[in-house]
C-alpha positions as CSV (number, residue, x, y, z in Angstrom):
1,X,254.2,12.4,206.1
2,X,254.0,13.5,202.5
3,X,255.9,16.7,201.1
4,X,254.6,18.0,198.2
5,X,256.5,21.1,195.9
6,X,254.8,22.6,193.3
7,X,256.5,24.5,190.4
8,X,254.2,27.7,190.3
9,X,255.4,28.2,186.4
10,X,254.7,25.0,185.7
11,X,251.3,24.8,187.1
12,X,250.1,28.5,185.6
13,X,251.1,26.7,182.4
14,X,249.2,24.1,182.4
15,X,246.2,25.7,184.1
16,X,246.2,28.2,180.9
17,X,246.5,25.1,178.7
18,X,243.6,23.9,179.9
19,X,241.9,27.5,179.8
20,X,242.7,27.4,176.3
21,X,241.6,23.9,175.4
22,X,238.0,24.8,177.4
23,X,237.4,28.3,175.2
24,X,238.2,26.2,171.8
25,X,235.9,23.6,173.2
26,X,233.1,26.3,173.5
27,X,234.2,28.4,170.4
28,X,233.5,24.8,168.4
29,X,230.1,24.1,170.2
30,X,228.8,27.9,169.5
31,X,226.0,27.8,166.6
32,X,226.5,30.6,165.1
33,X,229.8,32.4,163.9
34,X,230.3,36.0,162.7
35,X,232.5,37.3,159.8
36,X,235.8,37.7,162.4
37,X,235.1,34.6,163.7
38,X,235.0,32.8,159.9
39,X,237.8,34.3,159.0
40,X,240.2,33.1,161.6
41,X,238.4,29.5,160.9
42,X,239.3,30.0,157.8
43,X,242.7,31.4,158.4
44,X,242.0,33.9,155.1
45,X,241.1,37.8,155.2
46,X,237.8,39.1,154.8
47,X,238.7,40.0,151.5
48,X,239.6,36.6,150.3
49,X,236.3,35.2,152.2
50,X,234.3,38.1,150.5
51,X,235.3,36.8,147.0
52,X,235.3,33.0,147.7
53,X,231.9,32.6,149.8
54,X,229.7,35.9,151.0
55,X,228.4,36.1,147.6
56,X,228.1,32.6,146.7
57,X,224.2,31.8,147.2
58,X,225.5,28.1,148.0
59,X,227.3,29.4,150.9
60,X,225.5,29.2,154.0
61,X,225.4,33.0,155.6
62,X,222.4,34.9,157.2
63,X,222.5,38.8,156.9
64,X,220.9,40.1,160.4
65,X,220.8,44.1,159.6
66,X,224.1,45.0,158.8
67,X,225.5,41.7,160.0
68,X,227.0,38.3,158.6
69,X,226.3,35.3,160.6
70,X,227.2,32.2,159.8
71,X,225.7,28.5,160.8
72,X,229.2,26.9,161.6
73,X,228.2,23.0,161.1
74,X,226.7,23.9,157.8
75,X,230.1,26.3,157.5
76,X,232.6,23.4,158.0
77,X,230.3,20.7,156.2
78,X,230.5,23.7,153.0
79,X,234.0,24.2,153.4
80,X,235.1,20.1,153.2
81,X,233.1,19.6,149.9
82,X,234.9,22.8,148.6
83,X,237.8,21.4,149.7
84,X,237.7,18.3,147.4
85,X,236.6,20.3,144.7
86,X,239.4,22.3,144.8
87,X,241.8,19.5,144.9
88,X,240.0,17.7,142.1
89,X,240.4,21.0,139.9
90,X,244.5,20.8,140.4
91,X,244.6,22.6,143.9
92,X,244.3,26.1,142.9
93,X,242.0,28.8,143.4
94,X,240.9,31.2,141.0
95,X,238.9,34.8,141.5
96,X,236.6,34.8,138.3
């Protein structure tokens, strides 16, 4: 006969580990993104994304009404080739 203990912490753990990993899973496979969603990509303040992308015509965005939506493959393929051009200019960003 087999005995079997569980841990409950343990197994809530890594039950919402798995939660977590399936929601990022989705959150990646989602087509479109909105301006919140971007900006925690991103990891910069709407601010910051305001100046660097929204108004860039290169930058792929839709405006719906009143909204910002945002194709997130063309997002992440955008923001790697900015990436090497920033690091190409010496690493820094400037506002102008």
């Amino acid at each position: 006969m087999f005995n079997i203990n569980l841990n409950e912490d343990e197994l809530k753990t890594i039950y919402l580990e798995e939660v977590q990993k399936r929601l990022e899973e989705w959150e990646q496979q989602t087509l479109l993104m909105d301006m919140k969603e971007l900006c925690k990509m991103l990891s910069l303040s709407r601010p910051t994304v305001e100046k660097l992308f929204i108004y860039n015509s290169d930058f792929p965005s839709l405006r719906v009404g009143k909204k910002w939506l945002f194709p997130r493959k063309d997002v992440e393929e955008y923001i790697k080739r900015w990436s090497i051009d920033v690091r190409k200019k010496g690493g820094s960003v400037d506002f102008d």
